[in-house]
C-alpha positions in Angstrom: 0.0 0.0 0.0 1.0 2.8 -1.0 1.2 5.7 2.1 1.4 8.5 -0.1 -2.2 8.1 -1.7 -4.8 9.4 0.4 -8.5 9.0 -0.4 -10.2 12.1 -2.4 -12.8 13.8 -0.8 -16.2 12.2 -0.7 -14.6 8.6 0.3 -13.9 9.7 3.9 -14.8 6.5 5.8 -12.0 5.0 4.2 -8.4 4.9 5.8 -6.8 4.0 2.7 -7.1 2.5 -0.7 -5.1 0.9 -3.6 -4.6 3.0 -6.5 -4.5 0.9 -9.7 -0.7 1.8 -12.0 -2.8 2.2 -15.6 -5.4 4.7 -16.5 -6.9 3.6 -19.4 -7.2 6.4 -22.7 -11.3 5.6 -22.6 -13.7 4.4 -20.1 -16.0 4.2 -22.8 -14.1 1.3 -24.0 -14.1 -0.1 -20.2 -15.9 -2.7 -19.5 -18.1 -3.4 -16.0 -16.4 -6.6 -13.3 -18.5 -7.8 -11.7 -16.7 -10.5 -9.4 -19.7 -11.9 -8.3 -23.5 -11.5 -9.5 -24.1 -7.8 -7.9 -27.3 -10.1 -6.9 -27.9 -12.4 -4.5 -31.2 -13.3 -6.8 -31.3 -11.1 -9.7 -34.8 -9.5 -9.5 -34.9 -6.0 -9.7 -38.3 -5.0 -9.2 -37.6 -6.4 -6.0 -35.4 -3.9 -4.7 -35.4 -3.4 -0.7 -33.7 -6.4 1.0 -31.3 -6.9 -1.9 -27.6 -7.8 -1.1 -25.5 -5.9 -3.6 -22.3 -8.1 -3.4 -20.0 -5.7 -5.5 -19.3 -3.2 -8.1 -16.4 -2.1 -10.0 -16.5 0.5 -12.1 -14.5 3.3 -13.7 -14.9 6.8 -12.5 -14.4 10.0 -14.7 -10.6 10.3 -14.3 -10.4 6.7 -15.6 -9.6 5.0 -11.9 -11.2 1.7 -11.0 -13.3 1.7 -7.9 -15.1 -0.8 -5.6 -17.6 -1.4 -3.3 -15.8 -2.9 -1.0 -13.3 0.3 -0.7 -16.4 1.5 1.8 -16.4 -2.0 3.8 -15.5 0.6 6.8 -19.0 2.4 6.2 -21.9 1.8 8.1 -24.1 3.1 5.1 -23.6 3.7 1.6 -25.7 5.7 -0.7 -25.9 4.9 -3.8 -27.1 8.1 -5.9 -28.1 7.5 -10.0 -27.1 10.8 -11.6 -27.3 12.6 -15.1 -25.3 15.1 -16.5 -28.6 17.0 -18.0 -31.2 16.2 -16.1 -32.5 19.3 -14.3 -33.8 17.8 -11.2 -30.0 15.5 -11.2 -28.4 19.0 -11.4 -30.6 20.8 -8.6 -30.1 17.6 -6.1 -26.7 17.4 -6.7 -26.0 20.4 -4.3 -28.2 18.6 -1.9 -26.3 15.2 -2.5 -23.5 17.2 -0.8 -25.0 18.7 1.6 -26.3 15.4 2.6 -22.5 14.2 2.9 -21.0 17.0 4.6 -24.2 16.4 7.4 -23.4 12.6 7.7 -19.8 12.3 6.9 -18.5 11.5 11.0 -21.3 9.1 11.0 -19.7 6.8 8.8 -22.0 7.1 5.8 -20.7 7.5 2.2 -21.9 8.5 -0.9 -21.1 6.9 -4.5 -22.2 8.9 -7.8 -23.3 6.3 -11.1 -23.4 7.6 -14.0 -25.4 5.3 -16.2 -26.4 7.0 -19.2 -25.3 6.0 -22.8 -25.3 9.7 -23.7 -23.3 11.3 -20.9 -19.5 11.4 -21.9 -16.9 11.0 -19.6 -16.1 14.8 -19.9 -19.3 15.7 -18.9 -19.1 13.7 -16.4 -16.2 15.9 -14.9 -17.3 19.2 -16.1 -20.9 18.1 -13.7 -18.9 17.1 -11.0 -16.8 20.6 -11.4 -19.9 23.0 -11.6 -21.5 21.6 -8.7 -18.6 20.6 -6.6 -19.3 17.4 -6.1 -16.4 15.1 -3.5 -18.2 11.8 -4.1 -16.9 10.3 -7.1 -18.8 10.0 -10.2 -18.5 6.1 -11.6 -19.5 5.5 -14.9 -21.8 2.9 -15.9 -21.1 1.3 -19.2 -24.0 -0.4 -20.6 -25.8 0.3 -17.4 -25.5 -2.6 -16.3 -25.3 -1.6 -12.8 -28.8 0.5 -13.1 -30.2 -2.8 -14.8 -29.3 -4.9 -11.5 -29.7 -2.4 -8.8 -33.6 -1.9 -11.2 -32.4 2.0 -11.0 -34.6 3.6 -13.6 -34.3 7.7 -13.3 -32.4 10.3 -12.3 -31.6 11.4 -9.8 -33.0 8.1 -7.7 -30.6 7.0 -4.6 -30.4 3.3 -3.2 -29.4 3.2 0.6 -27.1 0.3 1.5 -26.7 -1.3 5.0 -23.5 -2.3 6.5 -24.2 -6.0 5.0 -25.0 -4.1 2.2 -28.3 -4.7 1.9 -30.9 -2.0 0.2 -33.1 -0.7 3.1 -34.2 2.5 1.1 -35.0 2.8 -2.6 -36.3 6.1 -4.6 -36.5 9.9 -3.9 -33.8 12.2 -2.4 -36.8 14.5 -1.4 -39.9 16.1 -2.3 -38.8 19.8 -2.5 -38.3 20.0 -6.3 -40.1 17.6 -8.9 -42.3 17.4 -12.6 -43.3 21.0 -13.3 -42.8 22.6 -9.6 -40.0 23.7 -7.1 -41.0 24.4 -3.2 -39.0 27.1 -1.0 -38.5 23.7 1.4 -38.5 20.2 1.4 -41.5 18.8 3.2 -40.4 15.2 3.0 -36.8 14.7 3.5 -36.9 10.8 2.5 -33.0 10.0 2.1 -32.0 11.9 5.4 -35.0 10.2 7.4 -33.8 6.8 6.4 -30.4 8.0 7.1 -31.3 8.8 10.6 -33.7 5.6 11.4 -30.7 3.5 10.2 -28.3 5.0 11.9 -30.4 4.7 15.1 -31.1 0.9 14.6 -34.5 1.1 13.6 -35.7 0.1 10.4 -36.6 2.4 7.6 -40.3 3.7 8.1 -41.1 4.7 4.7 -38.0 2.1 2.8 -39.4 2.9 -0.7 -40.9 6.7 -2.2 -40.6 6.2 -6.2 -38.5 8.8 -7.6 -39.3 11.5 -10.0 -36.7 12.6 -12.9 -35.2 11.7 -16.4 -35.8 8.2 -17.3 -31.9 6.3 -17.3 -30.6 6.5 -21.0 -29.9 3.1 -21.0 -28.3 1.2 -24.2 -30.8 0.0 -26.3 -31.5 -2.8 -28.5 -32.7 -1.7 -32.1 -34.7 -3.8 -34.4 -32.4 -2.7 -37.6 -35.6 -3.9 -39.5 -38.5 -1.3 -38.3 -39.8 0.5 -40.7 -39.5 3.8 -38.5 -36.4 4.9 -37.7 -34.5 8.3 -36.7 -32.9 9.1 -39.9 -36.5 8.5 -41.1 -39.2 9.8 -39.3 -38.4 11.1 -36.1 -35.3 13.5 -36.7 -37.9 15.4 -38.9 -40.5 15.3 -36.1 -38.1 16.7 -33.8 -37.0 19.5 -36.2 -40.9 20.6 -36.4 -41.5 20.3 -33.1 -38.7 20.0 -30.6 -35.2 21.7 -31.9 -36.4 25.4 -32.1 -35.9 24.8 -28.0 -33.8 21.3 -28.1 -30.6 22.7 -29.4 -27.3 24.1 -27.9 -27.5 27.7 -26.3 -31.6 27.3 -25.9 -33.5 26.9 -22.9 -34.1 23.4 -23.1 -31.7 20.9 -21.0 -30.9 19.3 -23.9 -30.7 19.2 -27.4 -32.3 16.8 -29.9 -29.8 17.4 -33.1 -28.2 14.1 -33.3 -28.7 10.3 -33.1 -26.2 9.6 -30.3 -27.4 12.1 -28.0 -31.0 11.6 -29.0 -31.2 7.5 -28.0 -30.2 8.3 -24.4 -33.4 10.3 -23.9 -35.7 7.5 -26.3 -38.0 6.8 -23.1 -37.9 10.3 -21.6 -39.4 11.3 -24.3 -41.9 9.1 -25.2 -43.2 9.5 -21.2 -43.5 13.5 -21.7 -45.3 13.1 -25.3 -47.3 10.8 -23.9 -48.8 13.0 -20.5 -48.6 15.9 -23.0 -45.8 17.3 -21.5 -44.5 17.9 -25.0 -44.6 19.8 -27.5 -46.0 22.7 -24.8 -49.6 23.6 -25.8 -52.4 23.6 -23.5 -55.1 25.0 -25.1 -57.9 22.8 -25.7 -58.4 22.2 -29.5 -61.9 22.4 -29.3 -61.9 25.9 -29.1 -60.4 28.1 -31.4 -57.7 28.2 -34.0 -54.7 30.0 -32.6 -51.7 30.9 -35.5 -48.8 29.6 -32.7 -50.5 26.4 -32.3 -48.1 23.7 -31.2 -48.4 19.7 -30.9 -48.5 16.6 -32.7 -51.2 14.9 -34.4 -52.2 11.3 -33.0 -50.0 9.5 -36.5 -47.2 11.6 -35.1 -47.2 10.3 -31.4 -47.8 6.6 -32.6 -44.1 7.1 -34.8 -42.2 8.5 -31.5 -44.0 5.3 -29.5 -43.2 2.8 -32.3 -39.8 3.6 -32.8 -39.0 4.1 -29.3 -40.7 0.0 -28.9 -38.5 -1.0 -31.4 -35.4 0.0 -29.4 -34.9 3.6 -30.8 -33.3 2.4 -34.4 -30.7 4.8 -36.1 -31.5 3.4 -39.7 -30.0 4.8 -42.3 -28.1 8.3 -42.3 -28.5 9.0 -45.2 -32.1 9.6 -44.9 -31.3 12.5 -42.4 -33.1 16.0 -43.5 -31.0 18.9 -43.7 -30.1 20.2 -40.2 -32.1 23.2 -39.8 -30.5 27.0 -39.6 -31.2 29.5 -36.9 -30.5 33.3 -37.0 -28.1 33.6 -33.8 -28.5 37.0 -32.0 -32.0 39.6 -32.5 -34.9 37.8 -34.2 -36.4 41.0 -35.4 -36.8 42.0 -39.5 -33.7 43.8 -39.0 -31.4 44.9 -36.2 -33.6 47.0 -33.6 -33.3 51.0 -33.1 -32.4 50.8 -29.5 -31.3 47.9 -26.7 -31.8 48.2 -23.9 -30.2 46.3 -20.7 -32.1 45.4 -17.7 -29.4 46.8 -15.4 -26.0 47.9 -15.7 -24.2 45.0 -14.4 -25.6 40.7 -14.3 -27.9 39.9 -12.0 -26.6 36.9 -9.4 -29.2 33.8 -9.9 -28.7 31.6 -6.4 -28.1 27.5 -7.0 -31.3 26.7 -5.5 -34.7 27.6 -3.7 -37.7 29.7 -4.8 -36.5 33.1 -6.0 -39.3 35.6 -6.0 -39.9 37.9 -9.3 -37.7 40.2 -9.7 -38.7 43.9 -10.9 -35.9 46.3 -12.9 -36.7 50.0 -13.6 -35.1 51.2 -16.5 -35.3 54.8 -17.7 -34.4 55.0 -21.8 -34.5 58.3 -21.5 -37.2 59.0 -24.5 -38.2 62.8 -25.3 -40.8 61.8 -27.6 -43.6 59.4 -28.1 -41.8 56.5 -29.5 -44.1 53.8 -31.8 -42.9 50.1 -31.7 -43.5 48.0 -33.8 -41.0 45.1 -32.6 -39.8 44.1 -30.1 -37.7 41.4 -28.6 -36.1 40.1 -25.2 -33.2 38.3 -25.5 -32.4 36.7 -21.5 -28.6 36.8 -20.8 -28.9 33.4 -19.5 -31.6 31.1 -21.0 -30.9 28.3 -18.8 -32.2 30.6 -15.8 -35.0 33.1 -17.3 -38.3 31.3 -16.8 -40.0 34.4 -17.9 -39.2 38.1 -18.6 -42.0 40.9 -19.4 -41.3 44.4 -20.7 -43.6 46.5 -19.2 -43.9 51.1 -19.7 -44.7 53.0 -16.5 -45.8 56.4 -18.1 -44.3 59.6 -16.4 -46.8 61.2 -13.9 -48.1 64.0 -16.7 -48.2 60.8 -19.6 -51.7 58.8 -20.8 -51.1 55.1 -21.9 -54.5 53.3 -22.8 -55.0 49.5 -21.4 -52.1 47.9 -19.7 -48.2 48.6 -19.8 -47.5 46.0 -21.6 -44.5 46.0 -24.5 -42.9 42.4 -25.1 -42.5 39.3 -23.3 -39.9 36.6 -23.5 -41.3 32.9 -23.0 -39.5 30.2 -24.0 -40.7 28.7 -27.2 -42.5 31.9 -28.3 -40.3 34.3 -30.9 -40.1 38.1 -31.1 -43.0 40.4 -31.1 -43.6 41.3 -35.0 -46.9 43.3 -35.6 -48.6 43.6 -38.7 -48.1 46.5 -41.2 -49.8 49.6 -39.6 -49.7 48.8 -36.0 -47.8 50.2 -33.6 -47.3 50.1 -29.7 -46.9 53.6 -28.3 -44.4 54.6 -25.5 -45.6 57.5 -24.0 -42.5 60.5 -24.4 -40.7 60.1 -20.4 -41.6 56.1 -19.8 -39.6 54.3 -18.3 -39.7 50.3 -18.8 -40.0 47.4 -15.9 -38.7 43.8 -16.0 -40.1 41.3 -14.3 -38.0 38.2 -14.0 -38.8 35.5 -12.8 -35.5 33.0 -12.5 -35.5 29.0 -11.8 -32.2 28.1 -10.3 -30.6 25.2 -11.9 -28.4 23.6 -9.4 -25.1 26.1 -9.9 -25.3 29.6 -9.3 -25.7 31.9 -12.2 -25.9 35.7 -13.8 -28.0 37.0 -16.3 -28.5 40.5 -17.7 -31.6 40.5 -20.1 -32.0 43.1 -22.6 -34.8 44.1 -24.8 -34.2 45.6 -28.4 -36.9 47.7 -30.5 -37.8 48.6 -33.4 -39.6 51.6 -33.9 -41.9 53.4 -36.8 -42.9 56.7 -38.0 -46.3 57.9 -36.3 -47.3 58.8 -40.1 -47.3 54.9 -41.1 -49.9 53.7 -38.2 -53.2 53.3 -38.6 -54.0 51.1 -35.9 -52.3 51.1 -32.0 -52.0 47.7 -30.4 -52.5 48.0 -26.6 -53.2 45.5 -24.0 -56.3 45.2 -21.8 -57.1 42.9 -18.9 -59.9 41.6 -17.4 -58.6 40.8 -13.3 -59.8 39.8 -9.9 -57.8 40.6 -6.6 -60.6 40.4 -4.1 -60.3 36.2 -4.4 -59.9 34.0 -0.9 -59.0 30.8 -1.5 -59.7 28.3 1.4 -57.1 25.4 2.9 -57.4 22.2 1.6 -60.0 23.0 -1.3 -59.8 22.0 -5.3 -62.1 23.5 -7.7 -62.3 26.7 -6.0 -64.0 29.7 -8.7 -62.5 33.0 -9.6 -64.3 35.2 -12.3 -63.6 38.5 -14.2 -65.0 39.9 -17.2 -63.5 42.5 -19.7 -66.7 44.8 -20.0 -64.9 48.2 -21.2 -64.0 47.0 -24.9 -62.7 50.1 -27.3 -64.3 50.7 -30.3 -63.1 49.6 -33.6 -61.0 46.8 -31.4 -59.8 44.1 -33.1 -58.9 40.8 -30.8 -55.2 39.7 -31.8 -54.3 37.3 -28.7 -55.2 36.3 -25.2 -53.1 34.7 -22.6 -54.4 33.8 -19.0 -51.9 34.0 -15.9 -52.4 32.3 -12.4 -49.3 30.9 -10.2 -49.4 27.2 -8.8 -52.2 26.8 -7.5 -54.3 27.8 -10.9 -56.3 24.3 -12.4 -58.3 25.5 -15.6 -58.9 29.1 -17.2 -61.9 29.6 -20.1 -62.5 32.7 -22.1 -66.4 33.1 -23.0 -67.6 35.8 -25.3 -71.0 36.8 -24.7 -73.1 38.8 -27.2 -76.8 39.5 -27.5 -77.7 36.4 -25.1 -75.8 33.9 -26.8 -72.0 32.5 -25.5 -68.6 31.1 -27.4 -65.9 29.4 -25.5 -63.0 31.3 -27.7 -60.2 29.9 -25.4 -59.9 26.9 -23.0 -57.1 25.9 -20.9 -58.1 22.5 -19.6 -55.0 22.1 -17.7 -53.2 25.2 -16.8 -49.3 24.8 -16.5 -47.5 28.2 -14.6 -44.1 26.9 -16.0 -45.6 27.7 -19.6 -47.2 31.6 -20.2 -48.5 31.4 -23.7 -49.8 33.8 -25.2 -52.4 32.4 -27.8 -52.6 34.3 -31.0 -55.8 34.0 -33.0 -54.7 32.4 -36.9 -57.7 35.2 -37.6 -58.0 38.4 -35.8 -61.3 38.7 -34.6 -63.8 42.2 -35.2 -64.9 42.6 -31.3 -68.6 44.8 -31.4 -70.4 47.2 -29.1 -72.1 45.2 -26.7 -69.8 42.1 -26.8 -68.3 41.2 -22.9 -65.7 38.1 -22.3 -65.9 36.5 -19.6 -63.3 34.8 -17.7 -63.5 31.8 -15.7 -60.7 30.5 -13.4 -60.5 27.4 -11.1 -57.8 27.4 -8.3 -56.7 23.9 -6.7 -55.3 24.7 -3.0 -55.5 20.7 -1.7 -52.8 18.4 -1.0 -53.6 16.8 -4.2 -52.2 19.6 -5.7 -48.1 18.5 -6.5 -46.8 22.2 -7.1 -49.3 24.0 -4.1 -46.5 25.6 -1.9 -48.8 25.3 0.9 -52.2 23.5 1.1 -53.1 24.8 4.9 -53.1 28.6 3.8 -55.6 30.5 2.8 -54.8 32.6 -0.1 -55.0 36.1 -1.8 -54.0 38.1 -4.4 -50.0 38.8 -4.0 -47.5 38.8 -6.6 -45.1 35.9 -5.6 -45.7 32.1 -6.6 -47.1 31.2 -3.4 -49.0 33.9 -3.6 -52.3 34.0 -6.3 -53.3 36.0 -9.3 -56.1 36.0 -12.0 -55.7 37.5 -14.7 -57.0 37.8 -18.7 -54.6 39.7 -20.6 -56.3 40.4 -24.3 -53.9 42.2 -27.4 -56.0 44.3 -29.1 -56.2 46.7 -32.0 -57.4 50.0 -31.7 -57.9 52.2 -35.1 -55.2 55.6 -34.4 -57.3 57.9 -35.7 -61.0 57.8 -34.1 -62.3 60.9 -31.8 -61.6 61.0 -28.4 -63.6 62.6 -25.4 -61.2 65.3 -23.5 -63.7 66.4 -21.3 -64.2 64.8 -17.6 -67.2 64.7 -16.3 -68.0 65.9 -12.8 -71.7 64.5 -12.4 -72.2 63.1 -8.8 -71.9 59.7 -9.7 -68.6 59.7 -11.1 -67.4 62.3 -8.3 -68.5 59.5 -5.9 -67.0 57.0 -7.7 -63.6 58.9 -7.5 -63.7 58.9 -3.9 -64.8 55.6 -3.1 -61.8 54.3 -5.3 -59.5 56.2 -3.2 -60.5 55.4 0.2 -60.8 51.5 -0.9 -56.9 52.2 -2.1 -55.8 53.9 1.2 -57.8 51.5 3.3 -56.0 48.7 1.7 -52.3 49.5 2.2 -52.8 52.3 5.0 -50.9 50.0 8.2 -50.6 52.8 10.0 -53.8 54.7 9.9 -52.4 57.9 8.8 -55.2 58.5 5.9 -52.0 58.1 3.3 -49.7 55.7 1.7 -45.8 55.4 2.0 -43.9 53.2 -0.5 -43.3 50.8 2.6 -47.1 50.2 3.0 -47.9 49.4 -0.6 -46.8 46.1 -2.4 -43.9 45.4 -4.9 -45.7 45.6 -7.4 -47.7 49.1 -6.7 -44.7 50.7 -5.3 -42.9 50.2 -9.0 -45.7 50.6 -11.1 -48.7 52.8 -9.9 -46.8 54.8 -6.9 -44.7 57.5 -8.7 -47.7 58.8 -11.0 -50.0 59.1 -8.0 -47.5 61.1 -6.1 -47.8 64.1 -7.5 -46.0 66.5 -5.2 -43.0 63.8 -5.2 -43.0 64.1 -1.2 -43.1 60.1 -1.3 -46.5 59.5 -0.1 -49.9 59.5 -1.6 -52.7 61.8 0.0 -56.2 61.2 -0.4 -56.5 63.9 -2.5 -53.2 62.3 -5.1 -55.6 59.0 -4.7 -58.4 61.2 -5.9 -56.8 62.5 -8.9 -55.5 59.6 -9.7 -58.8 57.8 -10.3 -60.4 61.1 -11.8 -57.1 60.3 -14.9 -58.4 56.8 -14.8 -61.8 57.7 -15.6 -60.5 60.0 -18.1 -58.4 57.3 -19.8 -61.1 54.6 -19.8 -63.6 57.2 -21.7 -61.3 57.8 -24.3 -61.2 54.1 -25.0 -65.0 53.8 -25.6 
């Protein structure tokens, strides 16, 4: 033995080990020893109460490593990780964390990599960006997964001291399919940890992971008639690579064969719960120009093929690889970018990170008129969502809501028609609201927004956006199916419907858009199954002629059970707030507004509107005033109030709002909303 070698970090119940002279060029071309079956009865569906006898495998830097190096451990986790899997790459933090808690109570943890598409240098540049001590063993032909009955990542496998599996499945339950929770509520791996270590038995021994299905070496059937170079790499360029490629949001990217195979059941699991392609609008309803999915012949190819073992067939079959503009999507380079803040934002490694709001002034003179527009996040990987919105100076008018652009991933640059416009009112400033979703390794990102804009003389119609809302909702504990309405009564005339796009946070179930007109009703949008980790925006194919008289309703359903996977917390009762674990409902409609038709300058002062003035200001006052004062500071009001509505109520700039300010305010409402009819 060698006293020079000592162990690397993450083996730290060992005292020493043997370190083996060659290092071979390629694990790939390793193969697994198995001294013994790893099995004392090789049937791995039946996985607690197993004896795994040994494993030998390579790690990343091409060493040999054994079991039995941890025959000084009481415990030995065994964690099943992936390179690109995001819920791998937000528990591997936790993997360590884990180790640092348990490491002087003789517990140890050992990394497998068994994927066919992770690369050994992948491998190490995961282990790098996350830090990870353990070593990382690779898993050549996963054979290893196939005898332990591992099936995802990332999925852990507690071994006794006789190395025996007392806990199968889940790390915990804070981050899974579609949602992320400030805190774990079930810590599964450390409380089997604990009840071992203790000399009890395991209470809960098995909690089936969530994750990425292993991408396990398949088995082709060289003679199916579907194949990749066939069918399926042109089904992935139609509906998968605009996101599935290198430098886009997705995890991975769906451009070749060899990387492709590994993920052959992944995807057939997330085309199958309709997962993927993301569209949730219910076909039924509407024909929408930024439709996405696959028809039922389509699905059947993906399942087929993937039955058949994933087959490459022929290469020469492949269509074209596809070209993407790099940089601004827009018809031509934009007039003006613009950044969200001077310097990157710092994204943390993990948790819930509530929106974050940037004020940026642009310093406009005049009225400027967009008419595209495009955000382009610094770091995709991070940016779940970014939306542009003006706050008009205190003296400036901006009909319906301050909305200019979005940035959703999937959804391209905002390109209006010839003619139309957005107008940002002369000394605006523009708002980002980010909202980030860690991914495991800290992170920066500085999104920008570029425009383009037009000549006032080549408009003839101005796109604004209305919104039909609630805030006065309760949602009670433990409830599903709970109802939230709105309807957008105050429709311009001349408008023209363009889009519609619905937004609730995690606890929102369904949303339905009904038109209603002369005693009859139309369902013109239905989202059966409403996902917060995908904001469309749903673009009729034909704009639609809205008439005096016409009113859309809007009809939400809010799920705050247990039942509910992604509820942050099923025992509170809910209002409107602007965090995720907080609740909003919300219609946002895109409409067209003809430039040139009269408008009313007058405000009226008939008693009803006088009194209408005042009772919106003392329901304003009365709901932020904490300290009874009869005004409003900018520590009373909420995030979102304080950035966008506080500044043109203050009038006096003395940083408080006076009943009076509260007054005027609602008088330049009324104003505004009477120009629109």
């Amino acid at each position: 033995m060698d006293a020079g070698n000592v162990s690397p970090p993450g083996w730290r119940c060992l005292r020493a080990w043997v370190l083996l002279p060659v290092v071979l060029l390629s694990i790939v071309l390793a193969d697994v020893l198995f001294t013994k079956s790893l099995f004392a009865a090789p049937l791995p569906h039946l996985r607690i109460g197993r004896q795994v006898d040994a494993i030998r495998l390579q790690d990343y830097h091409g060493r040999w490593r054994e079991l039995s190096e941890f025959k000084h451990c009481e415990i030995v986790v065994v964690a099943f990780l992936g390179t690109e899997c995001p819920l791998a790459k937000l528990y591997a933090s936790r993997l360590t964390e884990i180790e640092n808690e348990f490491q002087d109570r003789s517990v140890a943890i050992l990394g497998i990599n068994s994927n066919a598409q992770d690369s050994i240098t992948e491998i190490a540049a995961f282990a790098r960006r996350h830090e990870i001590q353990f070593p990382i063993l690779k898993d050549v032909a996963n054979r290893v997964a196939d005898q332990l009955g591992a099936k995802r990542t990332p999925e852990v496998f507690v071994l006794d001291k006789q190395r025996r599996v007392r806990y199968w499945g889940r790390i915990d339950d804070q981050y899974g399919i579609g949602y992320a929770r400030e805190q774990p509520q079930q810590e599964d791996l450390r409380r089997a940890l604990s009840d071992l270590l203790a000399g009890r038995d395991v209470a809960h021994p098995q909690c089936e992971s969530v994750g990425c299905h292993i991408g396990r070496i398949r088995q082709p059937n060289n003679e199916s008639s579907v194949t990749y170079s066939r069918q399926i790499a042109r089904l992935f360029q139609q509906h998968c690579v605009e996101c599935h490629r290198p430098g886009e949001i997705a995890p991975f990217a769906l451009t070749e064969y060899d990387e492709v195979v590994g993920w052959a059941e992944t995807i057939a699991e997330v085309v199958r719960d309709r997962r993927m392609p993301p569209w949730h609008a219910n076909s039924r309803f509407g024909q929408f120009a930024n439709a996405r999915g696959m028809s039922e012949d389509e699905k059947q190819l993906i399942y087929e093929w993937v039955e058949q073992g994933a087959p490459q067939g022929d290469p020469s079959q492949l269509p074209r690889p596809q070209r993407f503009v790099d940089g601004w999507q827009l018809s031509r380079q934009p007039d003006r970018v613009i950044a969200m803040q001077d310097k990157p934002f710092n994204v943390p490694a993990e948790g819930v990170i509530p929106y974050k709001y940037f004020v940026v002034d642009p310093g406009f003179e005049e009225d400027k008129w967009v008419t595209a527009a495009e955000v382009i996040p610094g770091n995709r990987s991070v940016v779940h969502h970014a939306i542009v919105f003006i706050r008009p100076p205190q003296s400036g008018t901006l009909k319906g809501f301050g909305w200019l652009t979005a940035f959703v991933p999937g959804q391209g640059a905002m390109q209006l028609e010839s003619g139309q416009a957005r107008r940002i009112p002369a000394g605006s400033k523009l708002i980002f609201q980010m909202h980030y979703t860690p991914v495991g390794t800290e992170q920066e990102d500085q999104t920008r927004v570029g425009v383009v804009f037009t000549d006032v003389e080549k408009i003839s119609q101005e796109v604004i956006t209305l919104v039909a809302v609630n805030r006065r909702f309760e949602l009670q504990p433990f409830v599903d199916g709970q109802v939230v309405e709105s309807t957008l009564q105050r429709i311009p005339g001349g408008a023209t419907l363009l889009a519609m796009s619905p937004h609730m946070h995690l606890r929102g179930k369904s949303f339905r858009f009904v038109l209603h007109r002369d005693q009859q009703q139309e369902t013109i949008l239905d989202i059966p199954n409403y996902d917060f980790n995908w904001q469309h925006v749903y673009k009729l194919r034909e704009p639609r002629k809205l008439v005096d008289g016409e009113q859309i309703q809007c009809i939400a359903h809010f799920d705050n059970s247990e039942d509910n996977l992604v509820n942050p917390d099923p025992s509170a009762m809910v209002h409107w707030g602007d965090q995720t674990w907080e609740e909003m409902m919300i219609a946002f409609f895109e409409v067209a507004i003809p430039l040139d038709r009269p408008r009313a300058d007058r405000v009226e002062n008939s008693q009803q509107e006088t009194a209408s003035r005042e009772r919106r200001a003392r329901k304003l006052i009365q709901r932020f005033d904490r300290n009874g004062d009869g005004q409003l500071s900018r520590g009373e009001v909420s995030e979102s109030f304080s950035i966008f509505g506080f500044e043109k109520l203050d009038a006096n700039d003395d940083a408080l709002i006076s009943r009076e300010e509260a007054i005027a305010g609602a008088a330049a409402t009324q104003k505004n909303n009477r120009s629109e009819k």
